[in-house]
C-alpha positions as a Markdown table, in Angstrom:
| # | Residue | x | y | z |
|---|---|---|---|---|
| 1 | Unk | -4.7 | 9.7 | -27.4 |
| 2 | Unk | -7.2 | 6.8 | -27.2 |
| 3 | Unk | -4.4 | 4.4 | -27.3 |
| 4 | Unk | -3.0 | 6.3 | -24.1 |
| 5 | Unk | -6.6 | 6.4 | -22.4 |
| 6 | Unk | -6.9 | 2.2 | -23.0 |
| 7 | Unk | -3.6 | 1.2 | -21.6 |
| 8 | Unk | -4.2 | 3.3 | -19.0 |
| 9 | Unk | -7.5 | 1.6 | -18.0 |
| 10 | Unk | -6.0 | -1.7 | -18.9 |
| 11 | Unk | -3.4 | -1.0 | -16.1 |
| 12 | Unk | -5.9 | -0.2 | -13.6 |
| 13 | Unk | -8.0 | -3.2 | -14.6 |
| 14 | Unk | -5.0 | -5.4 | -13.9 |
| 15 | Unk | -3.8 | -4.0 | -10.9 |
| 16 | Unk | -7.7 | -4.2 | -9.5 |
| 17 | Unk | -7.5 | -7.9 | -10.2 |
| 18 | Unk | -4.1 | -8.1 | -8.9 |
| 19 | Unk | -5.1 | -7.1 | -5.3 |
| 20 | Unk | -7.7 | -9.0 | -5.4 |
| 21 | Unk | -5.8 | -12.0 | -5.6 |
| 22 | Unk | -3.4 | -11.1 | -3.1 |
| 23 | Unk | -6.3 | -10.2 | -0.8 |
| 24 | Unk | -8.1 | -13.6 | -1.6 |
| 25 | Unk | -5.3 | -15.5 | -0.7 |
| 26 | Unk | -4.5 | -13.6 | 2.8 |
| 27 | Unk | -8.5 | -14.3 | 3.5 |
| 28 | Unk | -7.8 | -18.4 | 2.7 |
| 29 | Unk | -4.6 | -18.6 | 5.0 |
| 30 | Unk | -5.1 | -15.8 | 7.7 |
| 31 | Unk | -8.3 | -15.4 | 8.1 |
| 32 | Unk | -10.6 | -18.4 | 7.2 |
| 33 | Unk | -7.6 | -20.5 | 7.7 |
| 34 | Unk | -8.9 | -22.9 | 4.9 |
| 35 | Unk | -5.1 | -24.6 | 5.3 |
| 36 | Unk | -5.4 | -25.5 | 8.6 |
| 37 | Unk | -9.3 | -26.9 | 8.6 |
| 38 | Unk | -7.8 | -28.8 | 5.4 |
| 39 | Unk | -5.5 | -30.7 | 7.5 |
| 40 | Unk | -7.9 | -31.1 | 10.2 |
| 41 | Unk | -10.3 | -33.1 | 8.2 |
| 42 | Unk | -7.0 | -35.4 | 6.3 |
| 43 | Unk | -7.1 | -33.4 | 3.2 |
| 44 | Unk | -4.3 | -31.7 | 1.3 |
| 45 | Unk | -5.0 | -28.1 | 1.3 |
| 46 | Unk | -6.2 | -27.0 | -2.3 |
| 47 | Unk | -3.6 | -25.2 | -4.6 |
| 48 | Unk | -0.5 | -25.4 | -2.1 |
| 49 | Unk | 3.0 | -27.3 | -2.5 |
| 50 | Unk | 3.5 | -30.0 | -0.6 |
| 51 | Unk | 6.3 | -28.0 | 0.9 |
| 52 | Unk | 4.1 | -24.9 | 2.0 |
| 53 | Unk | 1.3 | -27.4 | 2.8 |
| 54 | Unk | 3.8 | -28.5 | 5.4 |
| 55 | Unk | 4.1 | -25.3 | 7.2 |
| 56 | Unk | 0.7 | -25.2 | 8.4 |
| 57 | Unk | -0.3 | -27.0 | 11.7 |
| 58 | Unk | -3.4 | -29.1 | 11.5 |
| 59 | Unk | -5.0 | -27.9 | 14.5 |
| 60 | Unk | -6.5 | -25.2 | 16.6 |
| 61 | Unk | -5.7 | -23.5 | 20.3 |
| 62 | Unk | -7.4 | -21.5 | 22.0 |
| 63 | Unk | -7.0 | -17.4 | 22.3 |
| 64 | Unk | -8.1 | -14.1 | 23.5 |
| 65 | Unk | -9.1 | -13.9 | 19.7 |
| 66 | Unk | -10.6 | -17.0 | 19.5 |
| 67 | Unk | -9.3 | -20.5 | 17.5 |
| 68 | Unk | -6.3 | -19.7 | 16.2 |
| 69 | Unk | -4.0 | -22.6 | 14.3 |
| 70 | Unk | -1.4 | -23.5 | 17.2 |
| 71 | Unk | 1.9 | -22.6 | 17.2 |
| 72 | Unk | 0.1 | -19.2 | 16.0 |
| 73 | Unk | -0.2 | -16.1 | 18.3 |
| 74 | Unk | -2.9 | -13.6 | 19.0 |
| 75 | Unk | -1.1 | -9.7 | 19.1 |
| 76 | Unk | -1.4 | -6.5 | 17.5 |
| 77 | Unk | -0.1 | -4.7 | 15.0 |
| 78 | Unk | 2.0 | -2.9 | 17.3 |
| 79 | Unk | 4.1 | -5.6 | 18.5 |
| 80 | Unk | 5.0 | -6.6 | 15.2 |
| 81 | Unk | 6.0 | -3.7 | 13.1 |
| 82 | Unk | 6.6 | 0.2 | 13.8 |
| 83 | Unk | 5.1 | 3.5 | 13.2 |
| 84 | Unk | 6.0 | 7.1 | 12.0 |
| 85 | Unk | 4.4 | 9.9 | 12.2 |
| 86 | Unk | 5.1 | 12.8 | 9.3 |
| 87 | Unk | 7.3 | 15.9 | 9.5 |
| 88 | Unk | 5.6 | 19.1 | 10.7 |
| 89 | Unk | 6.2 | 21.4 | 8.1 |
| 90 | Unk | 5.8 | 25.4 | 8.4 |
| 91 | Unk | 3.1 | 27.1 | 6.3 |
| 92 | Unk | 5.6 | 29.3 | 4.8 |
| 93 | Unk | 7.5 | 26.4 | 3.8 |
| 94 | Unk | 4.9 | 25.6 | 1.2 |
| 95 | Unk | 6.1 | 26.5 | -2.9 |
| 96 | Unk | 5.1 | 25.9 | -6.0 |
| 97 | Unk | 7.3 | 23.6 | -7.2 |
| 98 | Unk | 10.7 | 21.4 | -5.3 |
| 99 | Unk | 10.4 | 18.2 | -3.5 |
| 100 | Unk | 7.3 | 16.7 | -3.5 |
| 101 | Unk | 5.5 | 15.9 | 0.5 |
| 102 | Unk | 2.5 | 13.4 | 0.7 |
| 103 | Unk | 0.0 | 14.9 | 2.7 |
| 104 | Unk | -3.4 | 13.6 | 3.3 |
| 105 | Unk | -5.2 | 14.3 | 0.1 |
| 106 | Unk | -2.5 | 12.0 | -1.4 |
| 107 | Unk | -3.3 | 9.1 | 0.5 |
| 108 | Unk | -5.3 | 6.9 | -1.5 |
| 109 | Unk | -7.1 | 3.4 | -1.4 |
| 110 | Unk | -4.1 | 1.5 | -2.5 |
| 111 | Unk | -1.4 | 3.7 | -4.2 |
| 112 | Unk | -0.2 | 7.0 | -2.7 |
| 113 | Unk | -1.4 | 10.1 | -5.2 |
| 114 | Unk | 2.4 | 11.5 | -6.4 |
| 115 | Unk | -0.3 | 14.4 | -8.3 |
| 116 | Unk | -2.0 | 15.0 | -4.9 |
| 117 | Unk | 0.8 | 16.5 | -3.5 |
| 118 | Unk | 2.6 | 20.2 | -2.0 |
| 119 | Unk | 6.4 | 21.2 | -2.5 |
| 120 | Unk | 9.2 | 22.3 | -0.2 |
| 121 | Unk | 12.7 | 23.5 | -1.2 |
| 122 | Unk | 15.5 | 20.9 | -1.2 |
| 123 | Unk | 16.8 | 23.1 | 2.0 |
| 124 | Unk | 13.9 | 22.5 | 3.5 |
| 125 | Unk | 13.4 | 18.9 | 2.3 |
| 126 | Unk | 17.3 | 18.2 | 3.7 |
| 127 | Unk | 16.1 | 19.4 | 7.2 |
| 128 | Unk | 13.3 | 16.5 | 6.7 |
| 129 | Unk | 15.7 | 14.1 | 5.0 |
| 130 | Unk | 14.5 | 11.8 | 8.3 |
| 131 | Unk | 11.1 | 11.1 | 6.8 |
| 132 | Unk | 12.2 | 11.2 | 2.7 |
| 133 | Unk | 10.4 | 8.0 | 1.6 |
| 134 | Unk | 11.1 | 5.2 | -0.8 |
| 135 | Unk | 9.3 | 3.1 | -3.4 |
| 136 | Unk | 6.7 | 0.4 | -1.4 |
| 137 | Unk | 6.6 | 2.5 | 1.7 |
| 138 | Unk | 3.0 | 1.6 | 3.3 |
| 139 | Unk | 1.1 | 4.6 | 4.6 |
| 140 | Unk | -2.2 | 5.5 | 6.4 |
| 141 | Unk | -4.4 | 8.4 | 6.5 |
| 142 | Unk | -4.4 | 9.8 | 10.2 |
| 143 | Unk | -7.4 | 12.6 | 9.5 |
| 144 | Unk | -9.9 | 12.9 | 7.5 |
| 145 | Unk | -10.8 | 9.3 | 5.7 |
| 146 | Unk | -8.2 | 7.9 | 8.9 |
| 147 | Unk | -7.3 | 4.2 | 8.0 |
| 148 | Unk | -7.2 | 4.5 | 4.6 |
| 149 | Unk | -4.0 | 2.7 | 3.3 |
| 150 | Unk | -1.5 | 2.6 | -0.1 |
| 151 | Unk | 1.8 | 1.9 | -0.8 |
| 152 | Unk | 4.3 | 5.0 | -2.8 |
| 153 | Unk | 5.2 | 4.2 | -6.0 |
| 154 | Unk | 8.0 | 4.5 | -7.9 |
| 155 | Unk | 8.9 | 8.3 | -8.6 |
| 156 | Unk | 12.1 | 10.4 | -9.8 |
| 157 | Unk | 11.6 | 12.7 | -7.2 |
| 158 | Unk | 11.1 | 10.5 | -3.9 |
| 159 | Unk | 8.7 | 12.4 | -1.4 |
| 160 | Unk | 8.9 | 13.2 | 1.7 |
| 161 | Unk | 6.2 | 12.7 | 4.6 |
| 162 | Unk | 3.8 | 15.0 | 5.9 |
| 163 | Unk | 2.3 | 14.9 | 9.7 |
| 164 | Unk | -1.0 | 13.3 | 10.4 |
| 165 | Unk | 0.1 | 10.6 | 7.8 |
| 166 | Unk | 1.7 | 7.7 | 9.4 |
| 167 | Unk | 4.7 | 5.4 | 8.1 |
| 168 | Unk | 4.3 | 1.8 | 8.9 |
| 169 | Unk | 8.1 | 0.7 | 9.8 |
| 170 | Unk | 9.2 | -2.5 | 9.1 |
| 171 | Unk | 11.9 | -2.7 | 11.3 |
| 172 | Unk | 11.7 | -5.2 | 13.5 |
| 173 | Unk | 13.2 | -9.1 | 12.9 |
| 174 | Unk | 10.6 | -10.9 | 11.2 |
| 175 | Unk | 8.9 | -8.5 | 9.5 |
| 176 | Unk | 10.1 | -8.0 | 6.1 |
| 177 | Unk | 6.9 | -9.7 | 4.5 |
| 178 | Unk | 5.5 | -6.1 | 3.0 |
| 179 | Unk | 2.8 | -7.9 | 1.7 |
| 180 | Unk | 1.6 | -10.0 | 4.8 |
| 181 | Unk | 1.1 | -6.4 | 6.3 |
| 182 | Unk | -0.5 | -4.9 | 2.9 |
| 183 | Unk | -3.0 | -6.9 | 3.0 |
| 184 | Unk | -3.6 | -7.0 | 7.1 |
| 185 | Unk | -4.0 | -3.1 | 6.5 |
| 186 | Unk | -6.6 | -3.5 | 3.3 |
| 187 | Unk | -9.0 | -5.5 | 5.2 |
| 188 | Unk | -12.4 | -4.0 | 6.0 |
| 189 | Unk | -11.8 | -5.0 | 9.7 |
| 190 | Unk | -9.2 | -3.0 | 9.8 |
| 191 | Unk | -10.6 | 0.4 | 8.5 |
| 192 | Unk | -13.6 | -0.2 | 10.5 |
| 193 | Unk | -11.2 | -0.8 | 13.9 |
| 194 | Unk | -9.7 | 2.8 | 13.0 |
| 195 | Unk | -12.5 | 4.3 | 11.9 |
| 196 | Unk | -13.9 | 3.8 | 15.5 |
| 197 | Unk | -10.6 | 4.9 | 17.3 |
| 198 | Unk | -10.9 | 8.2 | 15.5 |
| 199 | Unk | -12.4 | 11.5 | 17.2 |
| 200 | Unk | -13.2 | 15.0 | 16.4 |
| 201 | Unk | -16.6 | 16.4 | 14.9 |
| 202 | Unk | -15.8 | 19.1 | 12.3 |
| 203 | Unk | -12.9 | 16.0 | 11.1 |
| 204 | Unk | -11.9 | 12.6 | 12.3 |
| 205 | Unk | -8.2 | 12.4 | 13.4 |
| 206 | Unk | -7.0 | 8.9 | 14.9 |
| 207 | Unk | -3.4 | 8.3 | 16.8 |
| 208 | Unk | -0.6 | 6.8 | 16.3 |
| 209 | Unk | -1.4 | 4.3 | 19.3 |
| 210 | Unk | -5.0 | 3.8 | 18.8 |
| 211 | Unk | -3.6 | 2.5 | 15.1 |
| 212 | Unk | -1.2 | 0.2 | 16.2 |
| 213 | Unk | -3.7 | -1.7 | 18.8 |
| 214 | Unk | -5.7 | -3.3 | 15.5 |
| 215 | Unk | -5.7 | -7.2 | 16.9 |
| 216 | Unk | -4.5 | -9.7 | 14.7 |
| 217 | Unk | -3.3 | -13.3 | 14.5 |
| 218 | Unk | 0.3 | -14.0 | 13.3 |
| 219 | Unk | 1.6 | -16.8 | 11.9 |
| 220 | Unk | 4.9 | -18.0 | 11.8 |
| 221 | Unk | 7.9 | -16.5 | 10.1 |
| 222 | Unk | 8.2 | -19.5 | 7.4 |
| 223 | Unk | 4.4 | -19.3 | 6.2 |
| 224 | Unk | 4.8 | -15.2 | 6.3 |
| 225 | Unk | 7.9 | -15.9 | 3.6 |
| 226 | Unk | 5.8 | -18.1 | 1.7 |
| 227 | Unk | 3.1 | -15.6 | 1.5 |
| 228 | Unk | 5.5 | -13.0 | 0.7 |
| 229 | Unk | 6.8 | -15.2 | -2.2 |
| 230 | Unk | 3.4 | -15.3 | -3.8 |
| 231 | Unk | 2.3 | -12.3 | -3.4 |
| 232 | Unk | 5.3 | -9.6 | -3.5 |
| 233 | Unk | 5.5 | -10.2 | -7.1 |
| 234 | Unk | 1.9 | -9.4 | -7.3 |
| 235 | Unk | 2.2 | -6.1 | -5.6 |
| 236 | Unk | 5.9 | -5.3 | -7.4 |
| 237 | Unk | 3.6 | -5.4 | -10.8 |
| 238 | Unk | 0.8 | -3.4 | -9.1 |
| 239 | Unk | 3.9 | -0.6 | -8.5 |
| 240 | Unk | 5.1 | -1.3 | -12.3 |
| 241 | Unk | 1.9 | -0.7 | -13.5 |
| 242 | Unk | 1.0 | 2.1 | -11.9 |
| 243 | Unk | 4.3 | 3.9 | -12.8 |
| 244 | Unk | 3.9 | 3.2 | -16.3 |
| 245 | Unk | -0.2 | 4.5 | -16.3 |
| 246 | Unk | 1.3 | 7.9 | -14.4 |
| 247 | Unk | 4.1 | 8.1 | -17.4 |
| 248 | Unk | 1.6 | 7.8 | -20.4 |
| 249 | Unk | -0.6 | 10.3 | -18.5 |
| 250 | Unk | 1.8 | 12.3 | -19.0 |
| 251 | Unk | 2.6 | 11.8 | -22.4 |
| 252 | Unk | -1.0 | 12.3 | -23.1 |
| 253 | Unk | -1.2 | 15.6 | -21.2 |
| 254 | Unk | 1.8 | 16.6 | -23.3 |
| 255 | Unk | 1.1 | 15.8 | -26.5 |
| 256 | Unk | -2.7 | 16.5 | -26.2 |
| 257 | Unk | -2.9 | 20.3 | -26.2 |
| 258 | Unk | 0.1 | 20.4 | -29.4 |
| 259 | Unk | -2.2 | 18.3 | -31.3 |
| 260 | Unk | -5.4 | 20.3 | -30.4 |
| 261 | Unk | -3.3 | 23.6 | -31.7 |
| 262 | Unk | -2.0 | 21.6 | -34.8 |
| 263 | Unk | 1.5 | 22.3 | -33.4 |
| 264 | Unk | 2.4 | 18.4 | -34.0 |
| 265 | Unk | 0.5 | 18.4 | -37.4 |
| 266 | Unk | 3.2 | 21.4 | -38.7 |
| 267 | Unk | 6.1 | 19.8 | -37.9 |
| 268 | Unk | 5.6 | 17.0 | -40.0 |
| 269 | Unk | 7.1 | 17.1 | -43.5 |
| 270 | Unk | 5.2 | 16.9 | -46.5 |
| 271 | Unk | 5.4 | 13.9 | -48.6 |
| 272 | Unk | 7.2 | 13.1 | -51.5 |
| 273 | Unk | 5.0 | 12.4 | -54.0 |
């Protein structure tokens, strides 16, 4: 089972490194804006085509969030992409076994839990067909650690969404780059912002609203393709590898207790000598 156990921690080795690149790259153009000050100064911007280089203006405006690149504009989260609230589902709807729903102990830093999860009936879960969800859906934590953020990953049994865990939609024109808004979501800046929206003693709980006011600078739609080009492919292998950790886990947590009661060791046939 070692074998198992390495790849496993291989994957997650790789898929730390992997958001880190993405994330270091959203710093550089969104948030340091190294492009633009490149330009400023009459340099080429390190590491970029000529034709991406292009898209970038080469100077500054003022804002209600301070020097921005021109052309750029200072909004929030809200005006750029939607939100969903979960299903309310019934205490007696709970069971041990059906359609999986992500409820907040599933929501993890990065990738939603698919272990972490409760059950419903598919009659129940075809009542709540609204809020089934789909591989690379990007959801928050609305109680408890509020703000924290990951994306589901690939499953056999899509779940389904549970209240006081939010959906972000992308819905409107515009907004297809999944991974502009990944990593807008994964900054520190933006779980502090929620963190200090939320209320309640005993538990935090943040809204909806108070959510979708995080400020934030937007670029235009041809630099947010471009950054979707790079970095998509990043977080499509973050997916892949995570899928293929959660199916050797499994393997291993098969094969592990057959082994231990020599069940495997039985089965195979003697040699010939």
């Amino acid at each position: 089972m070692g074998a198992l156990d390495d790849k496993i921690e291989v994957n997650r080795r790789m898929n730390a490194t992997l958001e880190a690149m993405a994330r270091t790259l959203f710093q550089s153009w969104f948030i340091d804006f190294d492009p633009v000050r490149a330009k400023l100064d009459g340099r080429q911007p390190v590491g970029l085509a000529p034709a991406t280089a292009a898209l970038f203006p080469d100077s500054f405006q003022d804002s209600e969030l301070g020097h921005i690149p021109k052309g750029w504009k200072a909004t929030t989260l809200g005006a750029c992409i939607g939100f969903r609230s979960g299903f309310s589902f019934k205490s007696q709807d709970w069971q041990e076994y059906g359609v999986p729903v992500v409820k907040i102990g599933s929501v993890k830093p990065g990738i939603i839990d698919l272990t972490q999860v409760s059950y419903v009936s598919e009659e129940i879960a075809e009542q709540a067909s609204r809020y089934r969800l789909t591989t690379g859906d990007m959801l928050i934590g609305m109680t408890g650690y509020v703000g924290e953020v990951g994306l589901v990953p690939p499953s056999d049994n899509p779940p389904l969404l549970n209240q006081r865990v939010g959906k972000f939609v992308m819905q409107k024109p515009g907004t297809e780059s999944l991974a502009f808004w990944y990593c807008t979501t994964r900054q520190p800046e933006f779980r502090t912002f929620v963190e200090a929206r939320s209320h309640g003693t005993a538990q935090a709980n943040v809204s909806g609203d108070a959510i979708m006011e995080f400020p934030l600078v937007a670029p235009s739609s041809q630099i947010l393709d471009a950054f979707n080009r790079e970095c998509q492919p990043i977080l499509d292998r973050i997916l892949s590898n995570h899928a293929e950790s959660r199916t050797l886990a499994t393997l291993r947590d098969t094969l592990l207790p057959k082994l231990l009661s020599g069940e495997l060791a039985s089965n195979v046939p003697p040699q010939v000598s």
